[in-house]
CHARMM internal coordinates of N, CA and C (Angstrom, degrees):
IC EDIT
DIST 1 N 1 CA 1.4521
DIST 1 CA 1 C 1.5322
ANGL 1 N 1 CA 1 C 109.06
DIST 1 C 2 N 1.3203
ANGL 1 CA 1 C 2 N 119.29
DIHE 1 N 1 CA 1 C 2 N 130.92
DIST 2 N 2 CA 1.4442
ANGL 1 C 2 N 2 CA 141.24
DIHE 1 CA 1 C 2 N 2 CA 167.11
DIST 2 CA 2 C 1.5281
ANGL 2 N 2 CA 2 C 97.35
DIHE 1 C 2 N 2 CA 2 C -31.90
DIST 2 C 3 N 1.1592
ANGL 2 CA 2 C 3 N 131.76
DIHE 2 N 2 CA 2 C 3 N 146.34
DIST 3 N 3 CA 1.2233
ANGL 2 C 3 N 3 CA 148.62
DIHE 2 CA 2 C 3 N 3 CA 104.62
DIST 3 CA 3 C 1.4886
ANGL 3 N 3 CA 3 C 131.96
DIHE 2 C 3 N 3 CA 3 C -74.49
DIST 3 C 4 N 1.4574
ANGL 3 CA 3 C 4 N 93.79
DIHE 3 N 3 CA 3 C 4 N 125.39
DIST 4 N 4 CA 1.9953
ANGL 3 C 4 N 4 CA 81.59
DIHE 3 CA 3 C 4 N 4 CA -171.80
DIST 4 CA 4 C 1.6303
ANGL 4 N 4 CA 4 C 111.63
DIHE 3 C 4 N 4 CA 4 C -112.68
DIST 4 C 5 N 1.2291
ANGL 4 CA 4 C 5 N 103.62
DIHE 4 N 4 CA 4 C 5 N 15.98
DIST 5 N 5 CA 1.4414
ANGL 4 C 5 N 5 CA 118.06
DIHE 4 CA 4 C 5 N 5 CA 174.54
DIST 5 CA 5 C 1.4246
ANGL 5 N 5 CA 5 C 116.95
DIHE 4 C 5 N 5 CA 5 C -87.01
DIST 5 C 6 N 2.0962
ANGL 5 CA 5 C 6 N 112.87
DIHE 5 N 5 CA 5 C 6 N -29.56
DIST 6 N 6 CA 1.0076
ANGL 5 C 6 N 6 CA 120.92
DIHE 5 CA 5 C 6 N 6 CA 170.76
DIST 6 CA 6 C 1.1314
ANGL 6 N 6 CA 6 C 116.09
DIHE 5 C 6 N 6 CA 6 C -81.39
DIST 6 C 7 N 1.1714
ANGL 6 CA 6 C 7 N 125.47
DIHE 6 N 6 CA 6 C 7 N -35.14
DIST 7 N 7 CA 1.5399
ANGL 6 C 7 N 7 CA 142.51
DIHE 6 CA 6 C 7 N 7 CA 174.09
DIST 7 CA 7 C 1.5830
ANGL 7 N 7 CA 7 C 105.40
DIHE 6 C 7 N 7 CA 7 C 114.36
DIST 7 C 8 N 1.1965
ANGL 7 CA 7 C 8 N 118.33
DIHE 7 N 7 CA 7 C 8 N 54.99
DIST 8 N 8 CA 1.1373
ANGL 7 C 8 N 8 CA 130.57
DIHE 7 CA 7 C 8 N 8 CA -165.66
DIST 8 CA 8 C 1.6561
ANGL 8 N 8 CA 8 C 90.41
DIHE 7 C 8 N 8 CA 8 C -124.63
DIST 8 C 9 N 1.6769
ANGL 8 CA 8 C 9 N 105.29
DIHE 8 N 8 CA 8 C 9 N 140.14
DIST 9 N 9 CA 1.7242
ANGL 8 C 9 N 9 CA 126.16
DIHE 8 CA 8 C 9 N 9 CA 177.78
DIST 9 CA 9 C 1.0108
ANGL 9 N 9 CA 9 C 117.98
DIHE 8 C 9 N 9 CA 9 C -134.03
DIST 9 C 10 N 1.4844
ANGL 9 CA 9 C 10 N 97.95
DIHE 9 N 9 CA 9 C 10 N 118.60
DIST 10 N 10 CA 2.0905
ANGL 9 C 10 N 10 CA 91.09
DIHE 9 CA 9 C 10 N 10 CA -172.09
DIST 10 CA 10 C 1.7669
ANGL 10 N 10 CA 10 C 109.50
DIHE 9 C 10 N 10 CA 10 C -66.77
DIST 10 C 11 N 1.3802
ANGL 10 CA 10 C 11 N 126.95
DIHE 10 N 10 CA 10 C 11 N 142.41
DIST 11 N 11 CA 1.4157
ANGL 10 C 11 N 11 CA 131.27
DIHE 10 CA 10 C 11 N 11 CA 161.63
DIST 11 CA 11 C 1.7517
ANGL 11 N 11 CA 11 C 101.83
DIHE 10 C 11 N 11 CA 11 C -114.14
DIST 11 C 12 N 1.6134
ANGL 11 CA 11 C 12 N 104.86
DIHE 11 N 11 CA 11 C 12 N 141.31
DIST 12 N 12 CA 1.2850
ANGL 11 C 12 N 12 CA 131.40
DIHE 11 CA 11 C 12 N 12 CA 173.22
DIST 12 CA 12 C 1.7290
ANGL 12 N 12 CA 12 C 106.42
DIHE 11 C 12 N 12 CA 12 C -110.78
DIST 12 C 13 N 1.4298
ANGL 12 CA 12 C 13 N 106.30
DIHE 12 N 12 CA 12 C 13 N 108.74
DIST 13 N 13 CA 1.4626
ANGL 12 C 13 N 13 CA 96.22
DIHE 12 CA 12 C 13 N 13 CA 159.82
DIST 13 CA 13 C 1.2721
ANGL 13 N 13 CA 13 C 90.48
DIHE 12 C 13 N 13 CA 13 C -138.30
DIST 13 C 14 N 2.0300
ANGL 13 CA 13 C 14 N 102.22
DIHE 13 N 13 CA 13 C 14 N 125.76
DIST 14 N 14 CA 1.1559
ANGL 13 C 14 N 14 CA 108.62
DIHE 13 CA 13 C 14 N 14 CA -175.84
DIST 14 CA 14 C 1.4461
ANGL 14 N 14 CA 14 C 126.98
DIHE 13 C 14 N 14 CA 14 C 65.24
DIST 14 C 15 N 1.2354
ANGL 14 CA 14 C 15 N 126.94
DIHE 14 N 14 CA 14 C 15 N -158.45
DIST 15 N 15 CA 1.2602
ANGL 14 C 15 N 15 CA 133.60
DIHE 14 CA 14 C 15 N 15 CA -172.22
DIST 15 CA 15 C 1.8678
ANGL 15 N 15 CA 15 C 97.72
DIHE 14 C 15 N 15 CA 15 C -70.59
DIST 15 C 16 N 1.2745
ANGL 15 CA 15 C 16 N 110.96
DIHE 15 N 15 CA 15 C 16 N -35.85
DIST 16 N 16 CA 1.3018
ANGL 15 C 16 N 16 CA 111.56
DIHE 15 CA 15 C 16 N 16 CA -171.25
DIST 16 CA 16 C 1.9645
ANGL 16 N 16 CA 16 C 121.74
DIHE 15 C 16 N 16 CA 16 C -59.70
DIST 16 C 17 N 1.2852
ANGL 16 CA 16 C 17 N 127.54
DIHE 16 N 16 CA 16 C 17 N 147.75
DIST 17 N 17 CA 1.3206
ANGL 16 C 17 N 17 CA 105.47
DIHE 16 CA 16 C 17 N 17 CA 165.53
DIST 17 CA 17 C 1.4313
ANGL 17 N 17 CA 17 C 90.41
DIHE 16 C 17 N 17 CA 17 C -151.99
DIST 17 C 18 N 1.9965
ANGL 17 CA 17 C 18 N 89.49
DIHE 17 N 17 CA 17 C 18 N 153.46
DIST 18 N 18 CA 1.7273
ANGL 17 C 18 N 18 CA 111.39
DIHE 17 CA 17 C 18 N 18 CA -155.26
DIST 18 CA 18 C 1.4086
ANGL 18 N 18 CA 18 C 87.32
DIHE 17 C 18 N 18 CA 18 C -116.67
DIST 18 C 19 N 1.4013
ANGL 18 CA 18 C 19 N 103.14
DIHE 18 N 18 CA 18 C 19 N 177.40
DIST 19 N 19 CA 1.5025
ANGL 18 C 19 N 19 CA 107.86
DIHE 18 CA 18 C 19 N 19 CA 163.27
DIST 19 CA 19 C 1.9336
ANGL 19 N 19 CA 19 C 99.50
DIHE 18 C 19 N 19 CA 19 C -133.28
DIST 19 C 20 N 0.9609
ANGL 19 CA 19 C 20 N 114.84
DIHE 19 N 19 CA 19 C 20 N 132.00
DIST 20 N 20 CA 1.9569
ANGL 19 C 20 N 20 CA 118.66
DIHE 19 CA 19 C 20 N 20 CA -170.63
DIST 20 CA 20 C 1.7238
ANGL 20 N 20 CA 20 C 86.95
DIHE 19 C 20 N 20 CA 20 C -105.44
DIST 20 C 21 N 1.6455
ANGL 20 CA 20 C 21 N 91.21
DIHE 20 N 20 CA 20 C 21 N 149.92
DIST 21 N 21 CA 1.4409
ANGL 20 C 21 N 21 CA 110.11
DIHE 20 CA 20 C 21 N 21 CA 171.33
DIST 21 CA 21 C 1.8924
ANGL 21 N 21 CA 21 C 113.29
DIHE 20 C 21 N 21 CA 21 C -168.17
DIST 21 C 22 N 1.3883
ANGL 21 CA 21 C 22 N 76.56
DIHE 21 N 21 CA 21 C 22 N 114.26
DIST 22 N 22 CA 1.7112
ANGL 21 C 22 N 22 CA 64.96
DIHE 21 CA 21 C 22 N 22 CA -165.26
DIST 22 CA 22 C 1.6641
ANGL 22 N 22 CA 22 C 90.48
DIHE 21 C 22 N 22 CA 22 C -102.72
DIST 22 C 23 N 1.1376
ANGL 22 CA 22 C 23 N 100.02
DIHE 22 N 22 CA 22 C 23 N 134.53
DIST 23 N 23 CA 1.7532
ANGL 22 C 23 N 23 CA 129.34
DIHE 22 CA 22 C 23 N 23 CA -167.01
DIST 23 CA 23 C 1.7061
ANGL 23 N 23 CA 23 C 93.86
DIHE 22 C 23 N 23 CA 23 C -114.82
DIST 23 C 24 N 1.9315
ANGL 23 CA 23 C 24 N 81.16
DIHE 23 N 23 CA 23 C 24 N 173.21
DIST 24 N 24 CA 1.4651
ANGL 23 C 24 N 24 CA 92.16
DIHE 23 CA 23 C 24 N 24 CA -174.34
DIST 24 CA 24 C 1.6686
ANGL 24 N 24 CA 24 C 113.59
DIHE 23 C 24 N 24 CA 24 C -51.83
DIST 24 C 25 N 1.3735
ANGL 24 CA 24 C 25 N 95.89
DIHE 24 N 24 CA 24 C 25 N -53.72
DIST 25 N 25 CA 1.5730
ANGL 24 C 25 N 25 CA 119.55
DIHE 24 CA 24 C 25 N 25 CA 175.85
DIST 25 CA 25 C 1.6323
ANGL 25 N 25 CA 25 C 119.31
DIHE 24 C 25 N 25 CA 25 C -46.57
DIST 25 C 26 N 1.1445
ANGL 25 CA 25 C 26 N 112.91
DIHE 25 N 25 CA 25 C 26 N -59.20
DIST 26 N 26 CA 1.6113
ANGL 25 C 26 N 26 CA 112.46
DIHE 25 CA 25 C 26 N 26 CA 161.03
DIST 26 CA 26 C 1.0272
ANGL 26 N 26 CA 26 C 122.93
DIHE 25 C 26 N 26 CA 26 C -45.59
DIST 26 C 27 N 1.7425
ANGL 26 CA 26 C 27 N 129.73
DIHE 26 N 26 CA 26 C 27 N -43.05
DIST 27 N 27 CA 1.3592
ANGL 26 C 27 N 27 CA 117.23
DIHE 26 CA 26 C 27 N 27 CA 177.42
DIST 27 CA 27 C 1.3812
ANGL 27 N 27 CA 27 C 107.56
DIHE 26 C 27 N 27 CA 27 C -61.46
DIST 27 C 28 N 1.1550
ANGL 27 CA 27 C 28 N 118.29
DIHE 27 N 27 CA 27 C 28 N -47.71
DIST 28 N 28 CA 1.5715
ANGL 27 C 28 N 28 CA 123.24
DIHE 27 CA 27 C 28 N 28 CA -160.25
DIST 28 CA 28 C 1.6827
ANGL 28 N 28 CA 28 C 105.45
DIHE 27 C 28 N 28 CA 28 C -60.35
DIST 28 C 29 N 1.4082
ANGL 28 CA 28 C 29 N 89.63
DIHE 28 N 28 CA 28 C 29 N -40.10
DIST 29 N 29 CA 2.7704
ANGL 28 C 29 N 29 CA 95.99
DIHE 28 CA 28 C 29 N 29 CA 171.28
DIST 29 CA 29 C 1.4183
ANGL 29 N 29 CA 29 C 74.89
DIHE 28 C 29 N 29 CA 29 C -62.23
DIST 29 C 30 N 1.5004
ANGL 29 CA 29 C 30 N 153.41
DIHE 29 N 29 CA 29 C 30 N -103.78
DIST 30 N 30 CA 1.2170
ANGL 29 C 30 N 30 CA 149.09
DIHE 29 CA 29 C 30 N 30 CA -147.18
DIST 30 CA 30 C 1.2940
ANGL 30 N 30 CA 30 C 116.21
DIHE 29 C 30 N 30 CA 30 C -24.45
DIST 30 C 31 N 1.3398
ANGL 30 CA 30 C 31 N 112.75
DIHE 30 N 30 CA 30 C 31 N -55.83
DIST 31 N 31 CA 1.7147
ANGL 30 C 31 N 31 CA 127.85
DIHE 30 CA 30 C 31 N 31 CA -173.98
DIST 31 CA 31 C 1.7343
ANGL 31 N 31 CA 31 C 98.20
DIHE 30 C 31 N 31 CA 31 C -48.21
DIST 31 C 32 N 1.7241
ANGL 31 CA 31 C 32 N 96.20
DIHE 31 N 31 CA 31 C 32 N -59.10
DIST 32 N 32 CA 1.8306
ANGL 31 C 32 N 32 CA 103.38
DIHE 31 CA 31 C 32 N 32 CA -166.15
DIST 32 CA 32 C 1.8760
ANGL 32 N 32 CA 32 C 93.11
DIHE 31 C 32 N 32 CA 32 C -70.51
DIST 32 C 33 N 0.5802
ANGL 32 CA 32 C 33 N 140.76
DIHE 32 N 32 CA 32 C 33 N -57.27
DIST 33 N 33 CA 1.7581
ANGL 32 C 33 N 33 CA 148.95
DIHE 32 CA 32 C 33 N 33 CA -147.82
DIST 33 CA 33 C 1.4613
ANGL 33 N 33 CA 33 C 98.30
DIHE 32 C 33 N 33 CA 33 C -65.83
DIST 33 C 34 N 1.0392
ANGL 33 CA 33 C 34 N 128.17
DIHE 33 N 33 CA 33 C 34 N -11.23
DIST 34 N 34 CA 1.5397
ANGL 33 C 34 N 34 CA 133.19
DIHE 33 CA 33 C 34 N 34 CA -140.58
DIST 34 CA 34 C 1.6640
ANGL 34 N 34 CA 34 C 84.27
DIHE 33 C 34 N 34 CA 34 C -128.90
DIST 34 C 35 N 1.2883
ANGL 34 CA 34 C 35 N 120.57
DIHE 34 N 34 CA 34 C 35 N -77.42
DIST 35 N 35 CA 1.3498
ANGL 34 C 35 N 35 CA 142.73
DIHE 34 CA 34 C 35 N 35 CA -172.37
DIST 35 CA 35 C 1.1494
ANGL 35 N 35 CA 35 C 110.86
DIHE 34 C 35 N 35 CA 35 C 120.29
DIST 35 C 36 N 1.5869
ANGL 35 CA 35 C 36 N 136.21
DIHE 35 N 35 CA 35 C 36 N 26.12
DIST 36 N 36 CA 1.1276
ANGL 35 C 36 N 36 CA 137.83
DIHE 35 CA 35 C 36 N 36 CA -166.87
DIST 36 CA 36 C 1.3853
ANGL 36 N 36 CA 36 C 117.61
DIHE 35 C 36 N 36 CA 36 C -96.12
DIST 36 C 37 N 1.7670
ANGL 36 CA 36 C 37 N 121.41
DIHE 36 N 36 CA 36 C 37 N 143.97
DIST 37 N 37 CA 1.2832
ANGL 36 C 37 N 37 CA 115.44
DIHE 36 CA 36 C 37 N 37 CA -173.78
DIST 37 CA 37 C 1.2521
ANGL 37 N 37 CA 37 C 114.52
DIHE 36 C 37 N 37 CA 37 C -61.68
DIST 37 C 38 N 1.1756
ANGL 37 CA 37 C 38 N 120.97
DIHE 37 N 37 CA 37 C 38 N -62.39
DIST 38 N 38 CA 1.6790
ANGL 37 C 38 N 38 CA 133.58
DIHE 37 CA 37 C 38 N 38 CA -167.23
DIST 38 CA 38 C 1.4754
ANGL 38 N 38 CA 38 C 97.84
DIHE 37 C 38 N 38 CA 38 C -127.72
DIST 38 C 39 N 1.4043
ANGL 38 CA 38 C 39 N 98.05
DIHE 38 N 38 CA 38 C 39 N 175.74
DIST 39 N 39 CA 1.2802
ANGL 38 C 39 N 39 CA 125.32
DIHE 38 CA 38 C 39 N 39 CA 171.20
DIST 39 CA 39 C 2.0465
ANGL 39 N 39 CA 39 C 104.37
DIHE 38 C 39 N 39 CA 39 C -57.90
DIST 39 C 40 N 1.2825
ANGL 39 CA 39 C 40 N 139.28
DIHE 39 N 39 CA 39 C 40 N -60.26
DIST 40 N 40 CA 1.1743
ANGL 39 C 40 N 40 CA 153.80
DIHE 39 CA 39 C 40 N 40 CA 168.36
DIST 40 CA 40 C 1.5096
ANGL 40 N 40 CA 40 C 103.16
DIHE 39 C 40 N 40 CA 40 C -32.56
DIST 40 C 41 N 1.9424
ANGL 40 CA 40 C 41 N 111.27
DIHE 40 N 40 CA 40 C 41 N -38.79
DIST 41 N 41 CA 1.4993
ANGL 40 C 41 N 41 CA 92.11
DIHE 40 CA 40 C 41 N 41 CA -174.95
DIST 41 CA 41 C 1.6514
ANGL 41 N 41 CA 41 C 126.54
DIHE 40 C 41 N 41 CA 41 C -95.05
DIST 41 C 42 N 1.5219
ANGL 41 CA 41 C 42 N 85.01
DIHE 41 N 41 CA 41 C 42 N -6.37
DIST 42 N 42 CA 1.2395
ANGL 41 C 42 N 42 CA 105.00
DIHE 41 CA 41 C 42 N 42 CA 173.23
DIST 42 CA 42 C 1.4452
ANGL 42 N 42 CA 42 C 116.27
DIHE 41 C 42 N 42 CA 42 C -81.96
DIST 42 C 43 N 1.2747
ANGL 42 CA 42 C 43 N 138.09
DIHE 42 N 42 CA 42 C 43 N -40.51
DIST 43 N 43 CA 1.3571
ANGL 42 C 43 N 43 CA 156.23
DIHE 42 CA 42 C 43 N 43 CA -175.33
DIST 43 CA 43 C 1.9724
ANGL 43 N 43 CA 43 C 89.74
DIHE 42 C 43 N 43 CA 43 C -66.74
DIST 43 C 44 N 1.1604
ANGL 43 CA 43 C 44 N 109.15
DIHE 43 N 43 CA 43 C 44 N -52.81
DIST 44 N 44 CA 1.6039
ANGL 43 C 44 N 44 CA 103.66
DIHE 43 CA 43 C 44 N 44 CA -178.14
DIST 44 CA 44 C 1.1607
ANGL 44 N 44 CA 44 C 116.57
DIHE 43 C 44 N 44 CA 44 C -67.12
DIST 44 C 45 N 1.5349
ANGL 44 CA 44 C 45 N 123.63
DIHE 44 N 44 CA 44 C 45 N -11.68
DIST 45 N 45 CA 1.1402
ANGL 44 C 45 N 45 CA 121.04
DIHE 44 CA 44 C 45 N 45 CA -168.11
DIST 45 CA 45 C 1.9052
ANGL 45 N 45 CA 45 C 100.09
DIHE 44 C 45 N 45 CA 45 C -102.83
DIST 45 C 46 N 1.2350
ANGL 45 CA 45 C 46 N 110.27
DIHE 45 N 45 CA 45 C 46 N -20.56
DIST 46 N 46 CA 1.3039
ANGL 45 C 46 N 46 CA 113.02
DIHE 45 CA 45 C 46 N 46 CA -179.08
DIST 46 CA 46 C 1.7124
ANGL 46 N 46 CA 46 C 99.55
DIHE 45 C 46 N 46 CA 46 C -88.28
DIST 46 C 47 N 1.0840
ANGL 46 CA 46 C 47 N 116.87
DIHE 46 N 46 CA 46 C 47 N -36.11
DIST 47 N 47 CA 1.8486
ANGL 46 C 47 N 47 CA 116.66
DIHE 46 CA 46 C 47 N 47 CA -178.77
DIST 47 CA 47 C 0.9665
ANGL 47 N 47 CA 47 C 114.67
DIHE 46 C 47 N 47 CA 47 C -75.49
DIST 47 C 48 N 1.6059
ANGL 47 CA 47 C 48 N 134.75
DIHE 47 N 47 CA 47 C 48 N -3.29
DIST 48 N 48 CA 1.4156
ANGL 47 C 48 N 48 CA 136.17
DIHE 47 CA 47 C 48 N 48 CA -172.60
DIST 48 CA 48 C 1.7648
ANGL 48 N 48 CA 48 C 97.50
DIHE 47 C 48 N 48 CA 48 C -114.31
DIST 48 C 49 N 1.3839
ANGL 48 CA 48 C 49 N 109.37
DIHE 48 N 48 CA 48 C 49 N 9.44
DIST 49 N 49 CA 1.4849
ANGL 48 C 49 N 49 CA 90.68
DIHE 48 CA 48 C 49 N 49 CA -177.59
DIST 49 CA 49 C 1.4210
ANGL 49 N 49 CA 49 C 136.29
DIHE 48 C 49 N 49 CA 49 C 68.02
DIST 49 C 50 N 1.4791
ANGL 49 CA 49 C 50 N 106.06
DIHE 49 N 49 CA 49 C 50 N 28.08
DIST 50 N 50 CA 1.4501
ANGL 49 C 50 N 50 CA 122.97
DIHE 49 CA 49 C 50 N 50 CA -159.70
DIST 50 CA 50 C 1.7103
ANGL 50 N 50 CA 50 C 89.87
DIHE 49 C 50 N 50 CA 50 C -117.24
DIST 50 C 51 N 0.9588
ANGL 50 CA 50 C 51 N 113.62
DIHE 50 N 50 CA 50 C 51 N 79.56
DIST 51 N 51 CA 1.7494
ANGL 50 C 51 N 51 CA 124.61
DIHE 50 CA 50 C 51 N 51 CA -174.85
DIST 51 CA 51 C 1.2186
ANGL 51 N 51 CA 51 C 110.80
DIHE 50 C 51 N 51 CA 51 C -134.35
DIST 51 C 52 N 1.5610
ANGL 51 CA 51 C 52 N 113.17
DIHE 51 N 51 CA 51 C 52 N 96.75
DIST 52 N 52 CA 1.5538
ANGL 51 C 52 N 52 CA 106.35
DIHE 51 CA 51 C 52 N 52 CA 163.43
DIST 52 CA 52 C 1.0449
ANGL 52 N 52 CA 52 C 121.92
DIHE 51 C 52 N 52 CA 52 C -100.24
DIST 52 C 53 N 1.3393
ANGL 52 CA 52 C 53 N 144.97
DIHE 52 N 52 CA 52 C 53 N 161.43
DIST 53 N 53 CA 1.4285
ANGL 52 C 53 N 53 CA 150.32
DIHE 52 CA 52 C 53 N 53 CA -167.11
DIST 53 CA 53 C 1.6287
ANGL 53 N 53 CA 53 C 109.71
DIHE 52 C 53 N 53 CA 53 C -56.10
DIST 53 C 54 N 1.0862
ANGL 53 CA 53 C 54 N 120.83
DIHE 53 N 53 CA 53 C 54 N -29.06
DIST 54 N 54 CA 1.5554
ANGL 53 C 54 N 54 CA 117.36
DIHE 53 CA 53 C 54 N 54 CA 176.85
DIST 54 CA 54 C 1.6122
ANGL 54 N 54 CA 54 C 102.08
DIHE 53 C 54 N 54 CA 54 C -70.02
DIST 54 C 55 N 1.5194
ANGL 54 CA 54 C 55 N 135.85
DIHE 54 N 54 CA 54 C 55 N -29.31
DIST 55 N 55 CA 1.1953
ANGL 54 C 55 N 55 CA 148.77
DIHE 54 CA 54 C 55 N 55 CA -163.41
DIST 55 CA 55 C 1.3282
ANGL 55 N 55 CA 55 C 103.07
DIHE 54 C 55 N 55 CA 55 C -79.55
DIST 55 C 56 N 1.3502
ANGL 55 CA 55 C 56 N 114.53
DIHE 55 N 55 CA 55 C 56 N -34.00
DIST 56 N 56 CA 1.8013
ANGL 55 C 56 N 56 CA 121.70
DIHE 55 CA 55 C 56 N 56 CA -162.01
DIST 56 CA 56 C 2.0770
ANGL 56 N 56 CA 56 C 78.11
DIHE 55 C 56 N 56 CA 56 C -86.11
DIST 56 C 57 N 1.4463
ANGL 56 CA 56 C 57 N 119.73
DIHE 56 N 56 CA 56 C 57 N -82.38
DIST 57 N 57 CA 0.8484
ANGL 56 C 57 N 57 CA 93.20
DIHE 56 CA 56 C 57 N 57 CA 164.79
DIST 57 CA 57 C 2.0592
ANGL 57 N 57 CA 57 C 145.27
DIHE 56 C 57 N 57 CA 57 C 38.84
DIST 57 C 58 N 1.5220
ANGL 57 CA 57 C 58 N 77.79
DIHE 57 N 57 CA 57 C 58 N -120.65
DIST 58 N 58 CA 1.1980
ANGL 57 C 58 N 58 CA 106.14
DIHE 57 CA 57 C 58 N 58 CA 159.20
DIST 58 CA 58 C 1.7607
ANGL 58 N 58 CA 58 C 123.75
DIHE 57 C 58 N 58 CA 58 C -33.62
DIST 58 C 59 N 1.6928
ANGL 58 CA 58 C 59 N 114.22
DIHE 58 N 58 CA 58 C 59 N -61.11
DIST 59 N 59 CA 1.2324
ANGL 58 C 59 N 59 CA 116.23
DIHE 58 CA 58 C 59 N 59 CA 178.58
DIST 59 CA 59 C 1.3786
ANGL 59 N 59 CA 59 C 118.35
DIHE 58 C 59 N 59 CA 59 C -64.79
DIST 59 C 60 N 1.6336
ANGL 59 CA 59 C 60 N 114.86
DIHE 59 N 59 CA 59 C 60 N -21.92
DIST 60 N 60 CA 1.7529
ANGL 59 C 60 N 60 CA 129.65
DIHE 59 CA 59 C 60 N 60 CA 175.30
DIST 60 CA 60 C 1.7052
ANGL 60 N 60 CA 60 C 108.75
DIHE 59 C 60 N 60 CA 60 C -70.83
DIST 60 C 61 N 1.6643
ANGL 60 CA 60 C 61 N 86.47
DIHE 60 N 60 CA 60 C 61 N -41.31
DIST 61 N 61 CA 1.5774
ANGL 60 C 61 N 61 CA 77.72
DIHE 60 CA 60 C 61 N 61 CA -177.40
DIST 61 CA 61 C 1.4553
ANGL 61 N 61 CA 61 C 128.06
DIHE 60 C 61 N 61 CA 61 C -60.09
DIST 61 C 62 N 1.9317
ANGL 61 CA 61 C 62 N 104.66
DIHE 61 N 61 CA 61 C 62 N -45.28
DIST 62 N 62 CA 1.3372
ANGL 61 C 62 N 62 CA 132.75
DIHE 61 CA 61 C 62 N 62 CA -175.58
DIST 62 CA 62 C 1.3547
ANGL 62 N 62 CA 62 C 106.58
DIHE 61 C 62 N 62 CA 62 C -56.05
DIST 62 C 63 N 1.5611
ANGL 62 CA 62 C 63 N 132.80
DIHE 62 N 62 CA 62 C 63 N -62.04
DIST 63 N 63 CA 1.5952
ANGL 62 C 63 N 63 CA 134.95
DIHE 62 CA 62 C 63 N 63 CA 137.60
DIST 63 CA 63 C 1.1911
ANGL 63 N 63 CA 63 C 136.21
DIHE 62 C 63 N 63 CA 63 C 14.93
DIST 63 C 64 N 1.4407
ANGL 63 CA 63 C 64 N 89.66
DIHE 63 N 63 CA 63 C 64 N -69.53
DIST 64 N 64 CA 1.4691
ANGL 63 C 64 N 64 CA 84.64
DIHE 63 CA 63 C 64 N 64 CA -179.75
DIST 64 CA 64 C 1.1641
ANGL 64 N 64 CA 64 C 132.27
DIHE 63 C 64 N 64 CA 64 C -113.77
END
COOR INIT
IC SEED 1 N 1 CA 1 C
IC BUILD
């Protein structure tokens, strides 16, 4: 079960269920995985709708 105090979101795929948390540490696999400078370029790159499937990926992996 989610915690939403940690900032944790439950995902259901399928029968399976995860719990996501993106931590200090995850952003930073995101930051490198991505190729992004900072946190700002990454956040622009997710708010502009610039998401390709290797990116979703990536943010599932970092997550969880």
């Amino acid at each position: 079960m989610a915690n939403r105090r940690r900032g944790e979101v439950a995902l259901a795929l399928g029968p399976e269920r995860y719990t996501l948390c993106l931590t200090l540490g995850a952003l930073a696999e995101l930051e490198d995985a991505l190729g992004a400078a900072d946190l700002t370029e990454l956040a622009a790159r997710f708010g502009e709708g610039r998401l390709r499937s290797r990116d979703l990926i990536a943010l599932l992996g970092a997550a969880l």
